[in-house]
N, C-alpha and C positions, 0 to 999 in steps of 0.2 A: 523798547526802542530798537530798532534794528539799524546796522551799520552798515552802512552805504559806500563802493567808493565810484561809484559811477562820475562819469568827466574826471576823471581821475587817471594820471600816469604814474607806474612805478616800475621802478626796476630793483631785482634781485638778481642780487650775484650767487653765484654758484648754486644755480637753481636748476640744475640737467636733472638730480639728483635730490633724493634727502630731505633735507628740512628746507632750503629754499624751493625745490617742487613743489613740495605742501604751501607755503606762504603764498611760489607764485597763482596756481592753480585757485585758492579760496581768494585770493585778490580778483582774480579776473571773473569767478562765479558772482562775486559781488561788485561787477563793473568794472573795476581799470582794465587799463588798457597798460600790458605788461612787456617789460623787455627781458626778458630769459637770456643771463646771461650766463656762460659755463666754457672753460676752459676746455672740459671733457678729457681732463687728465686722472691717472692714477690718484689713489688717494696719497702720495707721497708728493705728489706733483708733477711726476715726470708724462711725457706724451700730450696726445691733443686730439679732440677730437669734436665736429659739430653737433654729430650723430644726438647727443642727450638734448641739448639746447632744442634742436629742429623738435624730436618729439614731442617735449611739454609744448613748446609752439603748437603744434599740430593739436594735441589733445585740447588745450585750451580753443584754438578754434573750431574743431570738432563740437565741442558746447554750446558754441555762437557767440564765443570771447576775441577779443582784437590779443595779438601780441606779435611782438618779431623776437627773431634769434639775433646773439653776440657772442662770438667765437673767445673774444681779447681775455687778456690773463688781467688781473687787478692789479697784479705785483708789477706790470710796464706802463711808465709814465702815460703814453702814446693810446696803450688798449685801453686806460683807464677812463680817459680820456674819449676815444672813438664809442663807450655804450654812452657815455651822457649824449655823445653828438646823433649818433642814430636814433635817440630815445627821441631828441630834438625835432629832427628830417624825420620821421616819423609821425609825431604826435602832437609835436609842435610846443609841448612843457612837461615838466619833472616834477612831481608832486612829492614823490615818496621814494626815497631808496634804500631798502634791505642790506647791509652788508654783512653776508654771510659766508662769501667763499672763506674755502680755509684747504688746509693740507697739513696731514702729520709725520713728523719723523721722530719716533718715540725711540729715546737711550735716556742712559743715565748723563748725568750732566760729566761723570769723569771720563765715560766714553764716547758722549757725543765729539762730532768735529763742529768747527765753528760753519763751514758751511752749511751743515743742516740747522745750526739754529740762526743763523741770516736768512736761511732760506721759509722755515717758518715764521719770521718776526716779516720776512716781506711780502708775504703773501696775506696774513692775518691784517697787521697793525698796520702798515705801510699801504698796501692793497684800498685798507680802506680807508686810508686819509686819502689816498690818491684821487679813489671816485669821489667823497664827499668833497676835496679841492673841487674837481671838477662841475659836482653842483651846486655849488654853493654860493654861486653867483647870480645863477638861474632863481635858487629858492631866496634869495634876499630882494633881486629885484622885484616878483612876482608879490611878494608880503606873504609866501606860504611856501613849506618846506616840512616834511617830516623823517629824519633818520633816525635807519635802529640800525645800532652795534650787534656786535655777538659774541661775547664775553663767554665766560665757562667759570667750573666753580675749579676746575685746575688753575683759574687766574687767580679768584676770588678766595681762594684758599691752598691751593696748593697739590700734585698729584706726582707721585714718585714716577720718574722717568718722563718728565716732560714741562724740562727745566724754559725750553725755547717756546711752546705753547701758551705754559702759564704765562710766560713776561708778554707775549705778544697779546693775551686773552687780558691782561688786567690795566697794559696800557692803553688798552679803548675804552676803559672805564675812566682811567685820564683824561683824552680825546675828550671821550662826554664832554668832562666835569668844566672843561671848559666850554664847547660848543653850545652848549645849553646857556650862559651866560653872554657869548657873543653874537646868538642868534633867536633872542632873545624881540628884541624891538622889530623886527623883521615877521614875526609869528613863526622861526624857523624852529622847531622842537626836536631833539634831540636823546634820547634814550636810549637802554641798553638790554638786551634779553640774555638770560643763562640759559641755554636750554638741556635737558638730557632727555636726548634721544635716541633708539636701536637707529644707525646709518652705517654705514660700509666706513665709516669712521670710527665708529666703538666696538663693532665687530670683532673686532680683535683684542678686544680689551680685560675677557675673560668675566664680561657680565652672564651669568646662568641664563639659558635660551628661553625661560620661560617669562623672564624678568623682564629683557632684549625686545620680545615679544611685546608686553607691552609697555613700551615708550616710544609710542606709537609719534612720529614728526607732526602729525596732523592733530595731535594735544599741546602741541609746542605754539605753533598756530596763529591760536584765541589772542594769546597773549599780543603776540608781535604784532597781530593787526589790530591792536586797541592802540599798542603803543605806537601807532601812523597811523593812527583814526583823526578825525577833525578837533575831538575831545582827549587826544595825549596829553598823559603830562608831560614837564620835560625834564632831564637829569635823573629819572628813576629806570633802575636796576630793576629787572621781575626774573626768579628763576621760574622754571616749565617743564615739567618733566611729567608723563602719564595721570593726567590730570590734576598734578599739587600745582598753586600756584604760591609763589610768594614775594613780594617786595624785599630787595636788599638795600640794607646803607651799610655805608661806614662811619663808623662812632667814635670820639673820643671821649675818653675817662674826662669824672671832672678835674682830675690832677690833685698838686697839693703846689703851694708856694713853700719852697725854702733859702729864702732870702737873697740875696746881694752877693754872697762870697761862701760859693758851695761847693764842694769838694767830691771828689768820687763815694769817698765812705758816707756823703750824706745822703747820697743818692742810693746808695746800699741798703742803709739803714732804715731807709722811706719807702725802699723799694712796695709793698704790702699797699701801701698808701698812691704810690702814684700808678702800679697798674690795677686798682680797684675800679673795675665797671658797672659797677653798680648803680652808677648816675651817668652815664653812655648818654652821649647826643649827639646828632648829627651835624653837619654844615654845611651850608651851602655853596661857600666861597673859602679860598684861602683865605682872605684877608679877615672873615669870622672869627679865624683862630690867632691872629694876628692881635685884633680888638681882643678877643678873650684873656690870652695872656696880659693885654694892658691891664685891662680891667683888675 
């Protein structure tokens, strides 16, 4: 079966570059019609530039693919706003949108300052509620909508010195968890990729140059354009890294009941018992664990 996305609009953010590059460019080899959008700042965020945007543009039409450029940052209400509307004046609808921009300012959490971790929780988490705000009215009218997050396993697990990242990387797995529920009867689907890839983003991270080498963006890819294919699921997690693929959830133990009037020390005493995952299952709603517990 081959995957199609011909009549198809999407946009990618922070696509000048990276792993949005790769997603936009195999998008538009495989028909959409793409809006490249990039801030074309440092990788901390500071500066601005059109220069990356115009050239994936360009390269994608050099192929015989439709796309335009978007200058606007995801972290301003306003820009976030102005790519759904030129995707619009453009294309005419919004099928599919990638949020991928991101920026890092990596400290310890005792010596980061608070503006740098506002500044990454606004640009990652905030960024991209703002564009999904933005489409989301377009993808519920229409009966068709497909978004991917972009989580990391610094969310999904944790990564020293990048206390502002991980919170902003694991609140879109939040995002999801709800979006996928509320857009739902719409056919709007909603998913989240991890990706690990060599980008002017991990470059500095002290992965060995031969490893960097290959985590190649364009193994990351596969994934994310299944997960906004016609056939997505929605609510599911895939990590991507040099071609591993794999599904993530999150689980809960099956616990233990210790009655009506329970104490610290009984919780101590149980402890063994209640974080035993040995019988780990997923859920799909809060309210799952809500019923569970009744049960």
């Amino acid at each position: 079966m081959t995957v199609s996305f011909e009549g198809k609009v999407a946009i990618v953010t922070g696509s000048g570059a990276g792993l949005g590059k790769a997603h936009a460019l195999e998008l538009a080899r495989r028909g959409a019609k793409v809006v490249v959008n990039d801030l074309g700042g440092s990788v901390d965020g500071s500066g601005g530039s059109s220069d990356a945007a115009n050239a994936v543009v360009e390269e994608i039409k050099a192929a015989g693919g439709e796309a335009i450029a978007n200058g606007a940052s995801v972290s301003d209400r306003v820009g976030a706003e102005s790519i759904v509307k030129d995707a619009l004046d453009a294309f005419g609808r919004v099928d599919i949108l990638i949020n991928n921009a991101g920026i890092l300012r990596d400290k310890t959490f005792a010596k980061m300052g608070l503006d740098d971790f506002e500044a990454v929780v606004s640009v990652h988490l905030i960024g991209s509620a703002y564009c999904t705000k933005a489409v989301w009215p377009v993808m519920r009218e229409q009966g068709y909508g497909r978004i991917v997050m972009t989580t990391s396993s610094s969310g999904l697990y944790g990564n020293f010195g990048q206390s502002n990242y991980g919170a902003a990387k694991l609140g879109l797995v939040g995002l999801m968890n709800t979006l996928k529920l509320e857009g739902q009867k719409n056919n709007v689907r909603v998913n989240t990729i991890a990706p690990v890839a060599g980008t002017r983003m991990t470059e500095n991270l002290g992965i060995p140059e031969e490893l960097f080498n290959r985590l190649k963006p364009e193994l990351v890819t596969p994934a994310v354009l299944f997960l906004c294919s016609e056939d997505a699921p929605t609510g599911t997690i895939v990590e991507a890294g040099a071609g591993y693929y794999s599904k993530v959830h999150i689980v809960e133990g099956k616990g233990v009941k210790l009655g009506d009037n329970v104490s610290v020390e009984d919780v101590a005493a149980n402890w063994e018992k209640i974080s035993d995952m040995s019988e780990a299952t997923p859920f799909n709603a809060g309210g799952e664990v809500t019923m569970k517990i009744f049960t």
